[in-house]
C-alpha atoms as a printed R data frame, in Angstrom:
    type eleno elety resid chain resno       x      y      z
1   ATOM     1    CA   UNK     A     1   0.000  0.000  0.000
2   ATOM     2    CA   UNK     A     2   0.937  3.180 -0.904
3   ATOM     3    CA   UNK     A     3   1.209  6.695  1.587
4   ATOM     4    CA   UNK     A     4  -1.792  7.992 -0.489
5   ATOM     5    CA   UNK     A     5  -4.069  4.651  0.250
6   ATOM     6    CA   UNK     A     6  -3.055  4.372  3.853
7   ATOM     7    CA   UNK     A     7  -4.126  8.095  4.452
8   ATOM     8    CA   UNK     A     8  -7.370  7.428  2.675
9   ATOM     9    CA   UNK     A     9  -8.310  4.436  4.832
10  ATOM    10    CA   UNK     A    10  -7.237  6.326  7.505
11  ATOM    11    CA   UNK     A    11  -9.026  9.140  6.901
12  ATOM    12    CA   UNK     A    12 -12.393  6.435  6.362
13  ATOM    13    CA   UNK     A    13 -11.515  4.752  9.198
14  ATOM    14    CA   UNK     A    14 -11.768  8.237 11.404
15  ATOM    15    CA   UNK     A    15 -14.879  9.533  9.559
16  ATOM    16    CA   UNK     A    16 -16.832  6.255 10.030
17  ATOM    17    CA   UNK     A    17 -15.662  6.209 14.232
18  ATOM    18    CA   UNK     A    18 -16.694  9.693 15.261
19  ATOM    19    CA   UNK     A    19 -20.128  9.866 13.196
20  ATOM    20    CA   UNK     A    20 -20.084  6.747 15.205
21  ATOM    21    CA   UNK     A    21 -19.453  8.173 18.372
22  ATOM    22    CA   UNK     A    22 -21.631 11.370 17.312
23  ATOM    23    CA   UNK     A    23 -24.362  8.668 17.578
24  ATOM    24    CA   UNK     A    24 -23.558  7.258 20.755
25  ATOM    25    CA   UNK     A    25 -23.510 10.575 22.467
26  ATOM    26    CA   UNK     A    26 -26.520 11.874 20.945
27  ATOM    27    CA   UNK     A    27 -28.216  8.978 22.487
28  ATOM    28    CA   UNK     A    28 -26.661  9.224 26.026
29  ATOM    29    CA   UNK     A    29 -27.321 12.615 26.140
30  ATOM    30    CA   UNK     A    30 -31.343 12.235 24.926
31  ATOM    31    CA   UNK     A    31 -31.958  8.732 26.971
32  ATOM    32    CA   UNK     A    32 -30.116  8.958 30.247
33  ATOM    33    CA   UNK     A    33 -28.647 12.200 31.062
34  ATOM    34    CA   UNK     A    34 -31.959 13.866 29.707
35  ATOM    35    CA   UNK     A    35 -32.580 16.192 33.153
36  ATOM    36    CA   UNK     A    36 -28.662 16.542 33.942
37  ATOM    37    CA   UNK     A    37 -28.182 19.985 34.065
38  ATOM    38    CA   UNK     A    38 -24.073 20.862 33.763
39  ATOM    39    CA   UNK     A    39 -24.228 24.025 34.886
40  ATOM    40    CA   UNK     A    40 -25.967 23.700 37.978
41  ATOM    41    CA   UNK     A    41 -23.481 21.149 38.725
42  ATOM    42    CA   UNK     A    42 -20.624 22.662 38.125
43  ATOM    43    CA   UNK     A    43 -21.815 25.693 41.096
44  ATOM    44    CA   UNK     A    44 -22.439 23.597 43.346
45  ATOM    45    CA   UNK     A    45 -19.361 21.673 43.036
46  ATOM    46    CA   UNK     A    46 -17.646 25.444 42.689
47  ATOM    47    CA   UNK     A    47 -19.437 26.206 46.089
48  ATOM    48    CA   UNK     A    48 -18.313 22.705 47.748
49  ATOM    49    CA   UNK     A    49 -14.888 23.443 47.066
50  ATOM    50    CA   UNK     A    50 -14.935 27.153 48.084
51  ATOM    51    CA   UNK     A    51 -16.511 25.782 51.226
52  ATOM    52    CA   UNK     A    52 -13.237 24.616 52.474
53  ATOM    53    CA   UNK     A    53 -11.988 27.641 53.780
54  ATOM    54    CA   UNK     A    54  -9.034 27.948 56.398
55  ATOM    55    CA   UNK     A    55  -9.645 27.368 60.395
56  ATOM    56    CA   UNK     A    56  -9.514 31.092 61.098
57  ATOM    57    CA   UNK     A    57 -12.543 31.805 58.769
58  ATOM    58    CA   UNK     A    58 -14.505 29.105 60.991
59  ATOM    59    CA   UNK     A    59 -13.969 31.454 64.012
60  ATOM    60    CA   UNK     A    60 -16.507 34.010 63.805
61  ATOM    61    CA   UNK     A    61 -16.041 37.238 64.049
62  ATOM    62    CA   UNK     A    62 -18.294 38.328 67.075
63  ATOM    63    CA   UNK     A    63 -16.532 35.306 69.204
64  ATOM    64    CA   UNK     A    64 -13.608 37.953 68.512
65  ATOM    65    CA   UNK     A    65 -14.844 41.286 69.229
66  ATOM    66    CA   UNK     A    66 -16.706 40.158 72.184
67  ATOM    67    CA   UNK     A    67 -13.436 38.985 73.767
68  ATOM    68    CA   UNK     A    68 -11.717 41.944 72.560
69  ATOM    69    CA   UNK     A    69 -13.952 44.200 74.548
70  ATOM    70    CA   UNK     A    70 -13.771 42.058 77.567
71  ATOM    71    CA   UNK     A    71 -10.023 42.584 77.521
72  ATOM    72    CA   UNK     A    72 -10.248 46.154 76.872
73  ATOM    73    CA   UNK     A    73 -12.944 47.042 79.210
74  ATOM    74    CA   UNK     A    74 -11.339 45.211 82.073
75  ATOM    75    CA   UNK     A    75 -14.180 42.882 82.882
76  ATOM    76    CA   UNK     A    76 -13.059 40.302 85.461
77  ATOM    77    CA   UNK     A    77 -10.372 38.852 84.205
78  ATOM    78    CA   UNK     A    78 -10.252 37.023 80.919
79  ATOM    79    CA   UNK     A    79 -11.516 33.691 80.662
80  ATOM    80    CA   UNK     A    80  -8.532 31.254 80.457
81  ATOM    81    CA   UNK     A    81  -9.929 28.982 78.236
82  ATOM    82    CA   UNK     A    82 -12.268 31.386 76.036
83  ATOM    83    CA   UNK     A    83 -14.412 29.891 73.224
84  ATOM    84    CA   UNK     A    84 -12.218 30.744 70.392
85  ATOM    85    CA   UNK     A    85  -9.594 28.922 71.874
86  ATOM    86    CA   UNK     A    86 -12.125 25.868 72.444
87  ATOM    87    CA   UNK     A    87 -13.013 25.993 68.429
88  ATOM    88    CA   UNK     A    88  -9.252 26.386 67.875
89  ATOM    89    CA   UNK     A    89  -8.535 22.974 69.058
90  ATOM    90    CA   UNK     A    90 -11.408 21.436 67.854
91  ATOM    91    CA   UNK     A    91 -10.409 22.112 63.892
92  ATOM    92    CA   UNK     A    92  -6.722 21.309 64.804
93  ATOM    93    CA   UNK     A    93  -8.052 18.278 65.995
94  ATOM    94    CA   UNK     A    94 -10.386 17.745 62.955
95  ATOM    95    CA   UNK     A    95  -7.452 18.598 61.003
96  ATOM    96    CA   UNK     A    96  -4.947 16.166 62.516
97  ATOM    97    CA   UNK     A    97  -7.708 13.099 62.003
98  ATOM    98    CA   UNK     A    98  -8.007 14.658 58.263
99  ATOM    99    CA   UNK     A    99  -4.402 14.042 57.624
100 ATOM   100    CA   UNK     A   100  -4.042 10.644 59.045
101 ATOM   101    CA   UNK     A   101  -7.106  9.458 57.314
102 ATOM   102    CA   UNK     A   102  -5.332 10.688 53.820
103 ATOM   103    CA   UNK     A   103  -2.022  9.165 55.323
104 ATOM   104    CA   UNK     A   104  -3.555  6.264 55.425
105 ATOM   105    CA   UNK     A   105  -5.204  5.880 52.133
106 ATOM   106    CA   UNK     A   106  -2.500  7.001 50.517
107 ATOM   107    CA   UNK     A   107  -0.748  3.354 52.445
């Protein structure tokens, strides 16, 4: 066989698999993925990984100003084991359990 024919059946070969596949697509698409919607899925797989934020975001922020004023205004003396600190060491602890579980899937 020459270049010419092998580029010819080639080129057959191609045009005959993705009309093919064009087929087999259409169909998926139509039958079963008829009420999949790609862009709602895509959000709210956008929002689920935006979700993960860092530990200080979990902390809110009136946790903060509320011991802030304490402290300034001199109210009794500080808690020594305030709330913030309590949610601290809750997601450090979340964390730590986080990476052992993907230490040990990764074994």
């Amino acid at each position: 066989m020459t270049g010419m024919e092998l580029y010819v059946r080639f080129m057959g070969t191609l045009t005959i698999g993705l009309i093919g596949f064009g087929f087999l697509m259409t169909t998926l698409f139509e039958t079963l993925l008829l009420e999949w919607d790609p862009a709602h899925d895509i959000r709210r797989w956008w929002r689920r990984m935006s979700a993960s934020r860092s530990h200080a975001s979990a902390i809110s922020a009136e946790d903060i100003l509320l011991q802030l004023q304490t402290q300034r205004a001199g109210i009794g003396a500080a808690p020594r084991y305030s709330t913030i600190d309590r949610r601290r060491d809750a997601l450090r602890a979340v964390s730590d359990a986080e990476q052992r579980l993907g230490l040990a899937a990764r074994s």
